[in-house]
C-alpha positions as CSV (number, residue, x, y, z in Angstrom):
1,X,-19.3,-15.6,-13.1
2,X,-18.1,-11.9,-13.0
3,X,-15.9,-11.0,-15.8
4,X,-11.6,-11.3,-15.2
5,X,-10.1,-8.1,-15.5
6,X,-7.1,-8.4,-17.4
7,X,-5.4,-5.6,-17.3
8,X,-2.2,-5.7,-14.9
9,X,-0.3,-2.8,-12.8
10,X,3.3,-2.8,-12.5
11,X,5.4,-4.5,-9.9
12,X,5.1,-2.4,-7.3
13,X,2.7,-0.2,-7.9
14,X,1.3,1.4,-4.3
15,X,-2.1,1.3,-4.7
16,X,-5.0,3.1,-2.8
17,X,-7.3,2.1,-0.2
18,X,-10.1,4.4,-1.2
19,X,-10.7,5.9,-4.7
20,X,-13.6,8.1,-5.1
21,X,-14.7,9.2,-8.6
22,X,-16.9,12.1,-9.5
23,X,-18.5,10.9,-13.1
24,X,-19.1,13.9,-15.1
25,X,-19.4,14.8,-18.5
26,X,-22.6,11.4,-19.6
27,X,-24.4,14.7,-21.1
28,X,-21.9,16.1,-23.2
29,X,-20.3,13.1,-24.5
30,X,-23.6,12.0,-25.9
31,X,-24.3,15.7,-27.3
32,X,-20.8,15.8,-28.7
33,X,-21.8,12.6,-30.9
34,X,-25.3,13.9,-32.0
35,X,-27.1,11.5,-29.5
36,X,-29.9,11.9,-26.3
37,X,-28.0,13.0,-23.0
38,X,-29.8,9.4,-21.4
39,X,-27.4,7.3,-24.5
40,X,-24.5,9.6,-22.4
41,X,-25.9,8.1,-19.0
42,X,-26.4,4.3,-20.2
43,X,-22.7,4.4,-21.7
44,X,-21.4,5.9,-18.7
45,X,-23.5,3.3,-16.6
46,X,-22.5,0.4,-18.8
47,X,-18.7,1.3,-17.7
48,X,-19.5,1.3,-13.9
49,X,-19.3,-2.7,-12.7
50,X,-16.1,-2.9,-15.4
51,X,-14.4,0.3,-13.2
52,X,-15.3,-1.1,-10.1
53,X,-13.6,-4.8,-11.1
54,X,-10.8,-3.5,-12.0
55,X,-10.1,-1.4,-9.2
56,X,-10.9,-4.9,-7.1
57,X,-8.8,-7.1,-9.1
58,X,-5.5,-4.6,-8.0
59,X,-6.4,-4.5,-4.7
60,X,-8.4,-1.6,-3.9
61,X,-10.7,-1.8,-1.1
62,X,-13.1,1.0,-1.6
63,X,-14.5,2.8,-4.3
64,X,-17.2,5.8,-4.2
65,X,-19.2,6.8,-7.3
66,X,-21.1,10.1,-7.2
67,X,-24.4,9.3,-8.9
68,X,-26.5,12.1,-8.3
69,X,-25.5,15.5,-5.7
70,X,-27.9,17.0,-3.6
71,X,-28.2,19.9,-6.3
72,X,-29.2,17.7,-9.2
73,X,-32.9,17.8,-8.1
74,X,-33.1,21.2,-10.2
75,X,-32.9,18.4,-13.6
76,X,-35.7,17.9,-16.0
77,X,-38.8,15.3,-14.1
78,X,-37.6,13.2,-17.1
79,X,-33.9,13.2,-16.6
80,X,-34.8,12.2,-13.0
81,X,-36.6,9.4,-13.4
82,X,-34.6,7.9,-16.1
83,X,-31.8,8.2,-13.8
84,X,-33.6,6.3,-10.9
85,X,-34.2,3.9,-13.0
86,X,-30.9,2.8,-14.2
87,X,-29.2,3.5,-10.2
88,X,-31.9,0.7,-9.4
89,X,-30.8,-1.7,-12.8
90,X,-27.5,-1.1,-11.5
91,X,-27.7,-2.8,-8.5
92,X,-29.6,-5.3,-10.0
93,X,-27.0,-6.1,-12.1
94,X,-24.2,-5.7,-9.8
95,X,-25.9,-7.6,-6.1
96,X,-25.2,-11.0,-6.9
97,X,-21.9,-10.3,-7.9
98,X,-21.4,-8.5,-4.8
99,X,-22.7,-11.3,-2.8
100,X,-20.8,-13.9,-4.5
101,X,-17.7,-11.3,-3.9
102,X,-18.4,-10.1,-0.4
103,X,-18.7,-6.8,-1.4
104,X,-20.3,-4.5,1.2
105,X,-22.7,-2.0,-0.9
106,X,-23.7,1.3,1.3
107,X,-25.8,4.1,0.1
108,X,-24.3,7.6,0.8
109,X,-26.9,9.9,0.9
110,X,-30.1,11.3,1.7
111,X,-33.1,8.6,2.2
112,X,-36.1,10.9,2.4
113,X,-36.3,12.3,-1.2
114,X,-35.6,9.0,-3.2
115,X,-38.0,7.1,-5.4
116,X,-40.1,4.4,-3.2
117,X,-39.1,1.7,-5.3
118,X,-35.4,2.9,-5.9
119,X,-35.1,3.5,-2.1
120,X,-36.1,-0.5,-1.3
121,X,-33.6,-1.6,-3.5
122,X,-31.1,0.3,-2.0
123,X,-32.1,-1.5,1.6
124,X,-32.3,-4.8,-0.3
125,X,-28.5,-4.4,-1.5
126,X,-27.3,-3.3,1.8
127,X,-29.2,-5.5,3.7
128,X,-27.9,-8.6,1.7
129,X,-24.3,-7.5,1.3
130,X,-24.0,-6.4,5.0
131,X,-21.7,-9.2,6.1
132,X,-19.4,-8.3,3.0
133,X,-16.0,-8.3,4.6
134,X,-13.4,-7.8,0.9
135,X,-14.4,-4.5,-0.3
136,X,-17.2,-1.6,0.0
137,X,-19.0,-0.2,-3.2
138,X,-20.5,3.1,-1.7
139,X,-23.1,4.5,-4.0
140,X,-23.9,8.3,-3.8
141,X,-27.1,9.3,-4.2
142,X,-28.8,12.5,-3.1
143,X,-24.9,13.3,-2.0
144,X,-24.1,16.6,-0.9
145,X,-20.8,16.9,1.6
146,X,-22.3,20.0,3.5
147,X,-25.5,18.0,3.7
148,X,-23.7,15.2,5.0
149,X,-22.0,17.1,7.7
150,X,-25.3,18.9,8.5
151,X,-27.0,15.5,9.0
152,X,-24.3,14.1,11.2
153,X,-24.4,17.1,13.4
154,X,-27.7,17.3,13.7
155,X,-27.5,13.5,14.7
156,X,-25.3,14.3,17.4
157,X,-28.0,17.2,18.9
158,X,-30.4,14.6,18.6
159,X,-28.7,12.3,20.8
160,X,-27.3,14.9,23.1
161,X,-23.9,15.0,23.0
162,X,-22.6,17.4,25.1
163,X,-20.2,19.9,23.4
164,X,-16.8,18.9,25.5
165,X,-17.4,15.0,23.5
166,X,-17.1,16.4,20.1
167,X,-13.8,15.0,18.7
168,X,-12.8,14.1,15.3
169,X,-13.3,10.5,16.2
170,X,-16.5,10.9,17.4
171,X,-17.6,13.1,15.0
172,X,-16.3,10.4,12.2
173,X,-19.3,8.1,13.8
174,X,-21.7,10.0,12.5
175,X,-20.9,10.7,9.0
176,X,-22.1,8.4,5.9
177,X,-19.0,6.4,5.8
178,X,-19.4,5.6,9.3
179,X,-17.7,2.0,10.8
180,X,-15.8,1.8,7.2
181,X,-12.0,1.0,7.6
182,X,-11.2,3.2,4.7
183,X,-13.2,6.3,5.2
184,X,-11.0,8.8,3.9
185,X,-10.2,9.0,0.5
186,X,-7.0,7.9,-1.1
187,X,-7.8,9.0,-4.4
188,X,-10.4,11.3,-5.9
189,X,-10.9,11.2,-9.6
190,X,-13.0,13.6,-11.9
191,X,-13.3,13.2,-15.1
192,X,-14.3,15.5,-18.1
193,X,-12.2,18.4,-17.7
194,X,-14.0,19.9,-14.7
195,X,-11.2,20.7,-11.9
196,X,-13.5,20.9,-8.7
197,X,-14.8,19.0,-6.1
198,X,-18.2,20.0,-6.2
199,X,-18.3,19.5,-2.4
200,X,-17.9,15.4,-2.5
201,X,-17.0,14.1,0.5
202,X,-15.9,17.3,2.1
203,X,-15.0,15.8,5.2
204,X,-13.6,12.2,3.6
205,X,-11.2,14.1,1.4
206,X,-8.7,16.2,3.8
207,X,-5.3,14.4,2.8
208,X,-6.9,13.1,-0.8
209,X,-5.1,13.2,-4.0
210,X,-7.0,14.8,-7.0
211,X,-6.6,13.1,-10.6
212,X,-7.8,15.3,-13.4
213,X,-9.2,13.5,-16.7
214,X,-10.0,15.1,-19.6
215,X,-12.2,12.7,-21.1
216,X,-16.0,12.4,-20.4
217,X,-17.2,9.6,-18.1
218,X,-18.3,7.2,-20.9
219,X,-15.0,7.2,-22.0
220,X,-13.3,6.0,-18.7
221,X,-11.9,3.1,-19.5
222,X,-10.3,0.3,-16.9
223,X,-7.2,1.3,-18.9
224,X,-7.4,5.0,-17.8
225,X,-8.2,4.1,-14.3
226,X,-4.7,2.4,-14.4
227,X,-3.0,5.6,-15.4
228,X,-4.9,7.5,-13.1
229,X,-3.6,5.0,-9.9
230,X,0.0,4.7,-11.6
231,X,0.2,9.0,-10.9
232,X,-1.6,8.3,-7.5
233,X,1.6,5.8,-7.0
234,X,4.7,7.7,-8.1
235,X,3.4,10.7,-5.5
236,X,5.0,11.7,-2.4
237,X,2.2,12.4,0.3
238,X,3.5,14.1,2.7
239,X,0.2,14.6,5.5
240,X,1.5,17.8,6.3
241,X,4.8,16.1,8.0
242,X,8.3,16.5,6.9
243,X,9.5,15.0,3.7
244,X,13.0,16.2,2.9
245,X,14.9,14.4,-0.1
246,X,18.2,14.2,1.2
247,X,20.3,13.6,-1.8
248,X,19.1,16.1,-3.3
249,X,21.8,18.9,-3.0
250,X,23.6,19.7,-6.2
251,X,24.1,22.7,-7.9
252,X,21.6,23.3,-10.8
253,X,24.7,25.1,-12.9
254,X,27.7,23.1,-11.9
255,X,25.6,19.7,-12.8
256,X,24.2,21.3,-16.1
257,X,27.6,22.4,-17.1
258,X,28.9,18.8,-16.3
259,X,26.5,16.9,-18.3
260,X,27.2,19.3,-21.3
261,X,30.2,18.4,-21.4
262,X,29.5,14.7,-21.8
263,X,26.8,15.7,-24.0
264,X,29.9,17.1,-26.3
265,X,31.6,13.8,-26.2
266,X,29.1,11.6,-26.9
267,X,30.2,10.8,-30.0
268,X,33.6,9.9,-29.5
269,X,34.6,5.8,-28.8
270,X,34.5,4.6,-25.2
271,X,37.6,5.5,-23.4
272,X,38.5,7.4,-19.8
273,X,37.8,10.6,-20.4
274,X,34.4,10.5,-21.2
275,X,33.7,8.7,-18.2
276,X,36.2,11.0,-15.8
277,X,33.2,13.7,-16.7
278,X,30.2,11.1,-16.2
279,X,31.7,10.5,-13.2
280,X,31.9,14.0,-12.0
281,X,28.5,14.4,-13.2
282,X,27.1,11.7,-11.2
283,X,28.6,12.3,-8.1
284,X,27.3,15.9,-8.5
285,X,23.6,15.2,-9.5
286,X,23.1,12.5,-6.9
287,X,25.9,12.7,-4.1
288,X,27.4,8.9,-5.0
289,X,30.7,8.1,-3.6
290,X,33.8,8.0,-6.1
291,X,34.0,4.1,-6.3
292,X,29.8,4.3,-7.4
293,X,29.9,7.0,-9.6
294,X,32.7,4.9,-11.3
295,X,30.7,1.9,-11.4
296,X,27.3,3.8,-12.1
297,X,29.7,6.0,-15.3
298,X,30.8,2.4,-16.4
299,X,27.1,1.4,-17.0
300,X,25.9,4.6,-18.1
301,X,29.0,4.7,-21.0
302,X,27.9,1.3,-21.7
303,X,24.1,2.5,-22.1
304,X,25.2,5.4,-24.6
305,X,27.1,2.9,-26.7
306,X,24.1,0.4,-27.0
307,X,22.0,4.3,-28.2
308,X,24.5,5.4,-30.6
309,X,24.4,1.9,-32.5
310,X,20.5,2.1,-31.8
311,X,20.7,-1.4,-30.0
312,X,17.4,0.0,-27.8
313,X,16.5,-3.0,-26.3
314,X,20.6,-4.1,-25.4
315,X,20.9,-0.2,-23.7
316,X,17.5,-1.0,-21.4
317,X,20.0,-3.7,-19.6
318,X,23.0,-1.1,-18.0
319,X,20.8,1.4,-17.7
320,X,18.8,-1.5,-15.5
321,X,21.2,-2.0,-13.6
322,X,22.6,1.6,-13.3
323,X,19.1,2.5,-12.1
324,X,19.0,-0.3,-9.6
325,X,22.7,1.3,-7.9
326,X,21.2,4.7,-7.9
327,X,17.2,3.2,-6.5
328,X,19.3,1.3,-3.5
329,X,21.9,4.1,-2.9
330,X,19.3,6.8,-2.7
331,X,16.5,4.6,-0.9
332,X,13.9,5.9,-4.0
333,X,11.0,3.9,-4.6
334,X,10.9,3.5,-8.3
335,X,11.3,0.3,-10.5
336,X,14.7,0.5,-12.3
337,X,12.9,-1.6,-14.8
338,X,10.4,0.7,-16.1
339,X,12.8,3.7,-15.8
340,X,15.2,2.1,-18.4
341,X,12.7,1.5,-20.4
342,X,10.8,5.2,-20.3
343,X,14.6,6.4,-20.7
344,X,15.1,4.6,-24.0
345,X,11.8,5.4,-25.3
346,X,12.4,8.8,-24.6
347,X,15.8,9.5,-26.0
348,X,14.8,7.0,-29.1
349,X,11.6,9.7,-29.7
350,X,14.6,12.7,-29.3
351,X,16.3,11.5,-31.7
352,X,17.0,14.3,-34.6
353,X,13.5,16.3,-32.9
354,X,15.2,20.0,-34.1
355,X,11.5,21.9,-32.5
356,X,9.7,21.6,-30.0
357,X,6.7,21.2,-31.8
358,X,7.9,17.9,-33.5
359,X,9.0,17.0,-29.9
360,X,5.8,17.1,-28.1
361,X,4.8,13.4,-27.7
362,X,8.4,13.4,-26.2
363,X,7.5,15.4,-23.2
364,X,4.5,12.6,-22.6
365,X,7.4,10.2,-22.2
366,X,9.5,12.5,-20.2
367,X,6.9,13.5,-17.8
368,X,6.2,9.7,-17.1
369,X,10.2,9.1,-16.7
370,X,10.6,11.8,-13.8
371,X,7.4,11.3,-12.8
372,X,8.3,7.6,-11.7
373,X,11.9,8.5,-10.2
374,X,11.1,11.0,-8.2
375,X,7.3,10.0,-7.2
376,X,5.9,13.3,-8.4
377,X,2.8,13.4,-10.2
378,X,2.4,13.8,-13.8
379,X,1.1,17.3,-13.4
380,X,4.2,17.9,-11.3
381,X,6.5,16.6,-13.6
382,X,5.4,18.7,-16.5
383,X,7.8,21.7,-16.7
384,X,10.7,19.7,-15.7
385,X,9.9,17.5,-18.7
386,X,9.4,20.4,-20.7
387,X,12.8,21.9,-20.0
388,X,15.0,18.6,-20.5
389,X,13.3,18.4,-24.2
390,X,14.1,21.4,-24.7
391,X,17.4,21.0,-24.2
392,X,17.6,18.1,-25.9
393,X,16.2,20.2,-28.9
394,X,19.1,22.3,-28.4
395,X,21.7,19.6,-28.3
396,X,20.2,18.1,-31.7
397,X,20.9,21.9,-33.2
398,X,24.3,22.0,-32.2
399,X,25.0,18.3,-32.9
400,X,23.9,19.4,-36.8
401,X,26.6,22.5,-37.2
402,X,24.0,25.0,-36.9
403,X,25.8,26.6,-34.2
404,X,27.6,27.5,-31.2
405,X,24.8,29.4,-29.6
406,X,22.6,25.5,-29.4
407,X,25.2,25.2,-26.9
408,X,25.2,28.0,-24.8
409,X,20.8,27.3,-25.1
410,X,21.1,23.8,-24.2
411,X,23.3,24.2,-21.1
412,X,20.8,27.4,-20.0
413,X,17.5,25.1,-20.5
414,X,19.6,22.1,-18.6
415,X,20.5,24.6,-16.1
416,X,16.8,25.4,-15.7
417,X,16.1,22.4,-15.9
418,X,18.0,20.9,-13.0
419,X,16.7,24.2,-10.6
420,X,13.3,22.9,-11.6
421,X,13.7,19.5,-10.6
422,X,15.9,20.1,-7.4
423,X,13.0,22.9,-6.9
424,X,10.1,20.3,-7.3
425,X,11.6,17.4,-5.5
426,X,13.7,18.9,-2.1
C-alpha cells in the first residue's frame, strides 16, 4: 500500500497541472559530503516516488523528471550503466503502485540508444499502465528538446505532410508528450543552483513558470516541493494578455507620507485621530470608499492595540477580518488567513531590529507576506520586502531618540517602497 503523504497545502492553493523538474546537483551533493557521485544518484533516486506522491496527493496531474539528456552520453561507461540500472529499479519499484494508482508512465526520449534490458522495462511499464486515466509520470531518458522537435519533424516528412498542414496542433501530435491532456508545463523546477533550462522541453515550456532551488536534488524534500508550488500559486500569469490591477493607483509619496504619520502615533491610546489618518491612508493605498476605510481603520487600530500589548495571536483576528474587507473589495485572490498571520510574524520579528543585518530573516517573512497578497513570486517580491524592512529599521531608530533624520529615512525607504510595489504589481 503506497505511503500517505502527509504534508497539506493551504486552502486554496492553485495548483499546477504539469510540473516538470530538472534534478541536478546527485554529483555534488555526494562530493560535498566526502562520498561516491553514485551515493548522490541513489539519494536522489530514493527521493523520486516520495516527490511524485506528493505532488499526486495535492492534485497534480502530471509530473516530468529529467533522468538523463541527450548530452549525458559523454559520462564515464561506469556512470552509465549504474544509472541504467537504477532508471530500471525505479520502475520496478514504482509499476505496481502505478497500476494500483492508474498512473499512466510514458518514456520521453530516444529508444534507439538505451540499454536492451532497460529499454523492455520501459515498454513493460507503459504497456501495463497504458489504460492509466488519474495522472501521467513521464520519465526522460535520452531527452533532448531539439532532438525531440527534430524527431517529430522528421516524423512528419516521413509521413508526408504537406507544408500548408503544419499547425501548432498538428505539430503538437508528434511530439513526445503527444495525446497527453497536460502537455505543456505548468511548472518547471531545477534544483541546485543552476538557473537554465538545459533545453528541457523546449516546445512544452512556452508559457511555464521557472522555480529556482538552491539545494541539490537529494535534498528535495516533499516539503520543498510545497514551497516551490505555493510561489507557483501566489503568481499572476499573464499568457501574454492584459492583466491590469485596477486598484492600484496611489501615489507612492502621498501614501508613504500618510502612513508615517500613523507610524508617529502609534503609541498614543486608541482615539479619532489616529484613525482619521489610517483612514486617509487606506483610502489612498487601496481606493476604499470612506464608510470602508472607516471600518477597515477600526480593525486595523484594533490590530495595532493587540501588537503594542504583544497579544500576537488576539491581533491575527482584525487583521483577519480587515484582510477579508480588502480580499472582497479588491477581488485579490489571497487567504486573509494566512496574511494575518505572515503580518504578525513579520512585525513580531521587527520588533526593536535597529540593522538590517539583524533584520534579515525578516525580509523571508516579508517576501512571503507580499508575495501572497499580490500573487507575485517570491523572487518578485524581494526588493519590495527589502525596502519595507528597511523602513521599519528606520522607524525602530527614530522610535529610540536617535533622531530626526530616522524619520525623514523611513518615509524615503516607504516612499520607495510603495513605487516598488505599485511598480511590480500594475
Amino acid at each position: 500500500m503506497p505511503q500517505k503523504v502527509k504534508i497539506a497545502l493551504p486552502k486554496g492553493t492553485k495548483v499546477p497541472d504539469h510540473i516538470a523538474i530538472i534534478p541536478d546537483g546527485n554529483r555534488r551533493w555526494a562530493r560535498a559530503r566526502g562520498l561516491h557521485t553514485f551515493q548522490g544518484h541513489k539519494k536522489g533516486f530514493d527521493g523520486t516516488i516520495e516527490l511524485a506522491r506528493a505532488a499526486r496527493s495535492w492534485g497534480v496531474h502530471t509530473v516530468t523528471l529529467w533522468g538523463f539528456s541527450t548530452e549525458n552520453w559523454d559520462r564515464t561507461k561506469e556512470e552509465i550503466s549504474y544509472l541504467m540500472k537504477l532508471y530500471k529499479k525505479l520502475i520496478d519499484d514504482y509499476l505496481g503502485e502505478a497500476k494500483k494508482e492508474k498512473i499512466k508512465i510514458v518514456h520521453l526520449g530516444r529508444k534507439d540508444r538505451l540499454p536492451k534490458v532497460l529499454l523492455k522495462k520501459i515498454k513493460q511499464a507503459e504497456e501495463e499502465t497504458k489504460d492509466g486515466d488519474k495522472y501521467i509520470m513521464n520519465i526522460a531518458i535520452d531527452y533532448g528538446g531539439h532532438d525531440d522537435i527534430i524527431r517529430a519533424t522528421r516524423e512528419m516528412i516521413n509521413d508526408k505532410v504537406e507544408a500548408k498542414d503544419v499547425n501548432k496542433k498538428l505539430f503538437e501530435k508528434y511530439l513526445d508528450t503527444k495525446g497527453q491532456p497536460y502537455p505543456y508545463v505548468d511548472l518547471m523546477i531545477r534544483t541546485s543552483g543552476e538557473q537554465r533550462t538545459s533545453g528541457f522541453l523546449l516546445w512544452q515550456s512556452e508559457y511555464n513558470e521557472f522555480y529556482w532551488e538552491n539545494d541539490h536534488f537529494p535534498d528535495f524534500t516533499p516539503e520543498k516541493l510545497k514551497e516551490a508550488i505555493l510561489d507557483y500559486s501566489r503568481r499572476r500569469r499573464r499568457f501574454g494578455g492584459n492583466d491590469v490591477v485596477e486598484h492600484m493607483n496611489f501615489k507612492p509619496e502621498v501614501t508613504a507620507n500618510l502612513e508615517l504619520a500613523w507610524w508617529r502615533l502609534r503609541n498614543i491610546p486608541e482615539g479619532t485621530r489616529f484613525r482619521d489618518y489610517a483612514i486617509k491612508h487606506l483610502r489612498e493605498q487601496y481606493g476604499l470608499s470612506k464608510a470602508l476605510a472607516k471600518e477597515g481603520a477600526k480593525l486595523m487600530t484594533k490590530a495595532l492595540i493587540q501588537q503594542r500589548e504583544e497579544n500576537w495571536e488576539e491581533a491575527k483576528k482584525p487583521l483577519k477580518a480587515f484582510y477579508k474587507l480588502i480580499k472582497d473589495e479588491l477581488k485579490l485572490a489571497f487567504e486573509p488567513a494566512l496574511v494575518a498571520s505572515l503580518e504578525v510574524k513579520s512585525r513580531k520579528e521587527m520588533d526593536d531590529k535597529e540593522s538590517i543585518e539583524a533584520a534579515g530573516e525578516v525580509e523571508e517573512t516579508t517576501k512571503e507576506l507580499y508575495a501572497e497578497v499580490y500573487r507575485i513570486s517570491l523572487f518578485q517580491a524581494a526588493k519590495v520586502a527589502h525596502l519595507r524592512v528597511m523602513a521599519n529599521v528606520e522607524r525602530n531608530l527614530a522610535e529610540k531618540g536617535l533622531g530626526e533624520h530616522h524619520w525623514d529615512r523611513a518615509e524615503d525607504y516607504l516612499e520607495k517602497f510603495y513605487a516598488a510595489l505599485k511598480e511590480r504589481v500594475a
